[in-house]
C-alpha positions in Angstrom: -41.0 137.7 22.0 -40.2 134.7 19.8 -37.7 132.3 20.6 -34.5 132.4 18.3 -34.0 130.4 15.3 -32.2 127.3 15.7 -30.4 127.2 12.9 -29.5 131.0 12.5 -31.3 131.3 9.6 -30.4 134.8 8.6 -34.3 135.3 7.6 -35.0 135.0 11.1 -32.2 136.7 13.0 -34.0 139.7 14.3 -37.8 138.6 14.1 -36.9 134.7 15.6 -38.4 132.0 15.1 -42.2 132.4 13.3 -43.4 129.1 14.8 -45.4 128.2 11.7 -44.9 126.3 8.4 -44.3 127.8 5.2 -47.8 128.6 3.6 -45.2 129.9 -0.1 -44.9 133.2 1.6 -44.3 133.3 5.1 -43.2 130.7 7.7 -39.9 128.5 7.7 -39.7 125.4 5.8 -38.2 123.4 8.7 -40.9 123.9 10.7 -42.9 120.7 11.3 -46.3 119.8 12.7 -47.1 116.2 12.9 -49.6 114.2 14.8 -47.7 111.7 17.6 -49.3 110.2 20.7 -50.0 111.7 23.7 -47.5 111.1 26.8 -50.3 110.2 29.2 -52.4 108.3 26.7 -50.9 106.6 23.8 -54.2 106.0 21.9 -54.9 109.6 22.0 -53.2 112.3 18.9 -52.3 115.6 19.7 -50.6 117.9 17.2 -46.5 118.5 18.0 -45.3 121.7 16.6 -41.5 122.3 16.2 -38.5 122.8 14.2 -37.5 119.5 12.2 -34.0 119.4 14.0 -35.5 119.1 17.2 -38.0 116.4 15.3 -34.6 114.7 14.6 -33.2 114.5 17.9 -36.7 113.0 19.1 -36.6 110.5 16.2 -33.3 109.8 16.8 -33.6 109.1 20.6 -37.1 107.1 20.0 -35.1 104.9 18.1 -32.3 104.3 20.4 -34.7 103.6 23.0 -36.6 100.4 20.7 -33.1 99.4 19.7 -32.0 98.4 23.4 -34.8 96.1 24.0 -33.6 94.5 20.7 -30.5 94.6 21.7 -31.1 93.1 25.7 -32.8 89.7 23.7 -30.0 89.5 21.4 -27.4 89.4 24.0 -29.4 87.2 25.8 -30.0 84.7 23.5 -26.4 84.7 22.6 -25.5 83.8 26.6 -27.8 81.4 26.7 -27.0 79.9 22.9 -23.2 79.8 24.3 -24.0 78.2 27.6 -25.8 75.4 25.8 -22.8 74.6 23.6 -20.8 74.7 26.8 -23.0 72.0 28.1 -23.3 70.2 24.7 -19.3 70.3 24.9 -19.3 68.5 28.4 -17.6 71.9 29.6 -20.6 73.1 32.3 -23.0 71.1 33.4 -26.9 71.1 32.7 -27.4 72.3 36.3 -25.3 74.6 36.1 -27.5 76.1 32.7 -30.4 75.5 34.5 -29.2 77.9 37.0 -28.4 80.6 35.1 -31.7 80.2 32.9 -33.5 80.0 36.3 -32.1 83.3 37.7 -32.3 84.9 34.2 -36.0 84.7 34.2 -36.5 85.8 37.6 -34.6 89.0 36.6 -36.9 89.6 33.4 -39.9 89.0 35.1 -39.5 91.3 37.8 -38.4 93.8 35.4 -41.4 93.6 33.3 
């Protein structure tokens, strides 16, 4: 039995979902098969077959997940820009920066 269709077409209501691209005749237009990277091995392609709203939560959570690195250096730069204007200002003292750099590297490092 084929699973149901995820976006109710009508089309598909009783038979589910046909799993296969439109070839003009039969198939569902949403259906998607592209090649992405393997889990296990990045540099190998396998072929990914699914509905294109499923394609969208995958592209959609991919992207989130390269944003927060981009976000992590962004935040720290703007600590560390801050801190330096502090110490420019006379209001924290280069050892004190020098700290806080120190301890932020330690904590990337071990991360990475």
């Amino acid at each position: 039995m084929k699973p149901p269709c995820i976006r109710a077409l009508p089309q598909f209501k009783k038979s589910g979902c046909p799993e296969r691209p439109w070839d003009g005749q039969q198939g569902c237009t949403a259906w998607k098969e592209m090649s992405v990277a393997s889990k296990g091995n990045p540099k190998q392609r396998e072929i990914k077959k699914q509905c294109i709203d499923l394609w969208q939560f995958e592209f959609a959570w991919a992207t989130l997940g390269s944003l927060e690195g981009v976000q992590i250096a962004t935040e720290g730069n703007r600590n560390m820009t801050a801190m330096l204007s502090l110490v420019g200002a006379g209001r924290m003292k280069p050892e004190q920066l020098s700290d806080v750099a120190e301890r932020t590297l330690k904590l990337t490092n071990n991360e990475g």
